[in-house]
C-alpha positions in Angstrom: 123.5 131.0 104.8 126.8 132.5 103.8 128.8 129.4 106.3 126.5 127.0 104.2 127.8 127.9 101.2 131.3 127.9 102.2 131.0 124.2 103.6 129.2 123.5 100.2 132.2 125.1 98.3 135.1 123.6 100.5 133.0 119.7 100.2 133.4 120.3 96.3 137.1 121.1 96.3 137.4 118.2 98.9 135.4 115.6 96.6 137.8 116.9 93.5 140.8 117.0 95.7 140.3 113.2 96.2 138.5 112.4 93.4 139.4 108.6 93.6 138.7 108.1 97.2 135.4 110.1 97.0 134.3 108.0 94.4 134.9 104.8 96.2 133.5 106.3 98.8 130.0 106.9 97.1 130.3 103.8 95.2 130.4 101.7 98.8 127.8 104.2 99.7 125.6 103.4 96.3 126.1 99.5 96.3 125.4 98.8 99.9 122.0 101.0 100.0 121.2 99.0 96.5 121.5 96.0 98.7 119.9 97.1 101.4 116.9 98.9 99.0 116.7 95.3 96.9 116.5 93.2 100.1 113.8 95.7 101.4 112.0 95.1 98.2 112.7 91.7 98.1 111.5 91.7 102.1 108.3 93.2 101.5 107.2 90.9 98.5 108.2 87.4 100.9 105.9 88.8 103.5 103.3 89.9 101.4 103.8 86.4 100.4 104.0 84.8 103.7 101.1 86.4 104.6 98.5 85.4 102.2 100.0 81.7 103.2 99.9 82.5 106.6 96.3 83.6 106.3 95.3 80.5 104.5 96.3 78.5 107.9 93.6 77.1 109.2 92.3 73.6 111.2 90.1 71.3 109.9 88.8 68.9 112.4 86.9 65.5 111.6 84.0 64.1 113.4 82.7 61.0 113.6 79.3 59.9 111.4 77.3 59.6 114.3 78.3 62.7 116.1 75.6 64.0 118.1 74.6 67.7 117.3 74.6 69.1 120.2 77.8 68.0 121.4 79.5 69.3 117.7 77.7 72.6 118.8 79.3 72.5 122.7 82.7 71.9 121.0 81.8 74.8 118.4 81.0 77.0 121.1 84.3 76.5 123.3 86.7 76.6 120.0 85.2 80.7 119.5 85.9 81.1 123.0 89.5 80.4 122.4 92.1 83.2 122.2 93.1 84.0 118.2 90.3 82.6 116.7 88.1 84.2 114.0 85.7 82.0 112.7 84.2 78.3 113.0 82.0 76.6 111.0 80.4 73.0 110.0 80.7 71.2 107.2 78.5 68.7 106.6 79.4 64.9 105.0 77.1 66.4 101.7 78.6 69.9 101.6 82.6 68.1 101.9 81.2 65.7 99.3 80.2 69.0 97.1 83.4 70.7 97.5 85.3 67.7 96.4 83.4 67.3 93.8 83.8 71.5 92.6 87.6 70.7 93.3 88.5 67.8 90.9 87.8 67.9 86.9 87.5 64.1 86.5 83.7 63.2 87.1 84.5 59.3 86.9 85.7 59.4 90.5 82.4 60.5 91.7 81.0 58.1 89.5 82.9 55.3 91.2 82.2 56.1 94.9 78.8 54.3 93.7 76.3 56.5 95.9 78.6 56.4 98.7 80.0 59.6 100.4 83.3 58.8 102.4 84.0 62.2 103.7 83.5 62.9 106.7 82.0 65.7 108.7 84.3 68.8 110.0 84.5 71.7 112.4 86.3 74.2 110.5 88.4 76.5 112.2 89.8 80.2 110.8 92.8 82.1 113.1 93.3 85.6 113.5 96.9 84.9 114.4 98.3 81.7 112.5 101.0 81.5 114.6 98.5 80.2 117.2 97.6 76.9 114.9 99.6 74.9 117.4 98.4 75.9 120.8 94.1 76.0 119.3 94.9 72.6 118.1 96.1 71.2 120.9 93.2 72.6 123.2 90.9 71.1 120.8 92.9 67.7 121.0 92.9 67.9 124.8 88.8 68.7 124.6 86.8 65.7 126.3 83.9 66.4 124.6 85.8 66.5 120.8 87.4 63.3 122.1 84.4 61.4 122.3 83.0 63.1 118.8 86.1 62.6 116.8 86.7 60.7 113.4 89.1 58.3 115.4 88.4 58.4 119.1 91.5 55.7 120.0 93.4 58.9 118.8 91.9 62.8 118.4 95.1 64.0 117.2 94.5 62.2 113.9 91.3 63.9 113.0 93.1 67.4 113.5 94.3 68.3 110.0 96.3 71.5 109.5 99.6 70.6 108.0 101.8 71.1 111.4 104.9 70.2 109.5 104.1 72.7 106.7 103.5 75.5 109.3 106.3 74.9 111.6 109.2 74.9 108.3 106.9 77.8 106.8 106.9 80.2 110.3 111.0 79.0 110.9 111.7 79.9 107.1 110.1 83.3 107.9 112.2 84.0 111.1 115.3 82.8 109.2 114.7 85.2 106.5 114.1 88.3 108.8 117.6 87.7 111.2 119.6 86.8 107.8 118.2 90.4 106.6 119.0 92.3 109.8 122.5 90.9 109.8 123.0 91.6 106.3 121.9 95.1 106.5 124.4 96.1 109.8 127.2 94.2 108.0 126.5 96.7 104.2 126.2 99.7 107.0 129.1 99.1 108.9 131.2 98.6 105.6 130.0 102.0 104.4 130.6 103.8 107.5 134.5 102.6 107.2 135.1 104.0 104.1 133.0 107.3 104.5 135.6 107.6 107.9 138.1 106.6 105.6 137.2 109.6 103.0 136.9 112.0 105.4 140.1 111.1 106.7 141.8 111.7 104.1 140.5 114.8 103.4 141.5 116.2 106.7 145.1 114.8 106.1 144.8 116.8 102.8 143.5 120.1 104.3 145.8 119.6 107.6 147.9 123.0 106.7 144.5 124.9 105.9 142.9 123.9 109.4 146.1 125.0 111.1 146.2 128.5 109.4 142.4 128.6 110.5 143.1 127.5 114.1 145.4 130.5 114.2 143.4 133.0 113.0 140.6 131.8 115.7 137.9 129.6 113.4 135.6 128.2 115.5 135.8 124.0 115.9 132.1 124.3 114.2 133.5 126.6 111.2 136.3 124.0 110.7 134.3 120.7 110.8 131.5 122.1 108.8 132.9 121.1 105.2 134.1 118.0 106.4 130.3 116.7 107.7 129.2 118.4 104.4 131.2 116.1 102.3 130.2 113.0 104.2 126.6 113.9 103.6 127.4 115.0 99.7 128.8 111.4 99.3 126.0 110.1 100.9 123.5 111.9 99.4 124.7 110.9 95.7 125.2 107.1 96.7 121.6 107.1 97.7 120.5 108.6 94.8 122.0 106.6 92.6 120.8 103.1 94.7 117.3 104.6 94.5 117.1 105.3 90.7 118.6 101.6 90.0 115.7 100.6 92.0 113.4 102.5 90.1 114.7 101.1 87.0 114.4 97.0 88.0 111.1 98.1 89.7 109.8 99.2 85.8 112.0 96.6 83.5 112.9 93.6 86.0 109.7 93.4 88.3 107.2 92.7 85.0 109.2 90.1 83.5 109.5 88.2 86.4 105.8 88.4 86.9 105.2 87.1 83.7 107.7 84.5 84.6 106.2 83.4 87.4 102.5 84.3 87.7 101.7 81.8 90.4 103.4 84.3 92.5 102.9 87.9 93.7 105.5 90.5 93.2 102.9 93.4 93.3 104.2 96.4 95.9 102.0 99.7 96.9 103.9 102.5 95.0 103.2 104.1 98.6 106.1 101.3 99.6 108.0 102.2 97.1 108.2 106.0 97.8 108.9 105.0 101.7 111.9 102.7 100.4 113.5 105.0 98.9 113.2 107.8 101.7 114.4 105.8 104.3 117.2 105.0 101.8 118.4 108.7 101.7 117.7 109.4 105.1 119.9 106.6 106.0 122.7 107.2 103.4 122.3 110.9 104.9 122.8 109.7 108.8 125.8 107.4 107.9 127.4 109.7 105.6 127.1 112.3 109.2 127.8 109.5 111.4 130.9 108.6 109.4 132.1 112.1 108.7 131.9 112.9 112.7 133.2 110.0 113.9 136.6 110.3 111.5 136.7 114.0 113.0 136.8 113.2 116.3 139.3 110.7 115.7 141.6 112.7 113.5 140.7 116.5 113.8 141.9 117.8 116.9 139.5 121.1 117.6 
């Protein structure tokens, strides 16, 4: 307990001893967790995002007027047999006819269809994995049975509706987003870890006379790097706190506002996200700021 307080002591005098460089230090420290902590933020919300698109994906395929029943049900029953796939249902011409109508405010359309009911029939198909749209859709294509059944025989892969060009930009925006992230996030940690060896550095340049007289008196290398990893993890510590309270604050002030901006959209995070944000945030400024301090001391201080 006593050697703690002693590195505690000796990482103070350090952090006033280079006031300046300590500060840049835990400034580096503070804006590259921010960034990392507002990306994270930002992260979660795009997927919570992507998600409730992603679970909206789903295949709608047409059949043809005079389908025969039984063969809608064979097709039915091989499409559940299909990996990824949750549901499938029918909708009958009446029932597409009634959610048209339910969807559109302007009754005189209705009115001018004259009796008639142009919509077709549809096997209607829900995925537990949406990234599987294109493989389910092309086994249905490839069907023989949905072939002869289909809106448009001469060519099944026009009664297949599930927006491929949507999905395919939406799933490659997605993975985009996620390596962009990644490689932002090693860049911001490899900055901080420069100037936290940088810090320490200096420090031990400072304190070289000190570390001599304690090498001569027989201080153990542990006794002598001590207030040196303390420091790193003091600088650490405070740049994380301070990244996780400005979080805290645009979380309450920024967050809403937006919201109201923009209430097509979701920006609504657990506060059980939150709390595991901002402890990864100090555990990692905490694992640089030691990473950094050690790595400078095995470059520089020679015990």
């Amino acid at each position: 307990m006593s050697s703690l307080a002693y590195f505690f002591k000796e990482s103070l005098q350090g952090f006033t001893r280079n006031l300046s460089t300590a500060l840049g230090s835990i400034i580096t420290i503070f804006l590259s967790l921010l960034i990392i902590g507002i990306f994270l933020v930002v992260g979660v919300m795009v997927e919570n995002l992507v998600t409730n698109i992603e679970n909206e994906v789903s295949i709608t395929a047409y059949v043809a007027d005079d389908a025969d029943q039984a063969e809608i049900d064979r097709v039915m029953g091989t499409v559940r047999s299909m990996e990824n796939v949750s549901n499938v249902s029918f909708t009958t011409k009446e029932q597409a006819l009634e959610k048209f109508s339910n969807s559109i405010s302007n009754a005189e359309i209705i009115e001018q269809l004259d009796g008639q009911n142009p919509l077709p029939a549809s096997i209607d198909i829900e995925l537990s994995d949406p990234q599987s749209v294109d493989s389910v859709a092309h086994q249905l294509e490839s069907n023989a049975t949905y072939q002869k059944i289909c809106e448009d025989p001469s060519n099944p892969a026009d009664s297949i509706k599930y927006g491929q060009a949507t999905v395919e930009r939406l799933f490659a925006v997605t993975n985009y987003v996620r390596y962009i992230g990644i490689a932002l996030i090693v860049l911001l940690i490899f900055i901080a870890l420069v100037f936290i060896n940088n810090t320490i550095r200096l420090a031990i340049l400072a304190r070289r006379k000190e570390i001599a007289i304690m090498r001569l008196v027989g201080a153990s290398n542990g006794f002598i790097r001590g207030p040196f990893l303390m420091e790193g993890a003091l600088h650490a510590i405070i740049g994380s706190v301070l990244a996780v309270i400005v979080i805290q604050l645009l979380r309450v002030s920024a967050i809403p506002r937006l919201q109201e901006s923009l209430q097509f959209l979701s920006f609504d995070i657990a506060g059980s996200t939150y709390v595991m944000i901002y402890a990864a945030l100090v555990l990692a400024g905490l694992i640089m700021g030691l990473i950094g301090s050690a790595f400078a001391m095995r470059r520089y201080l020679k015990v």
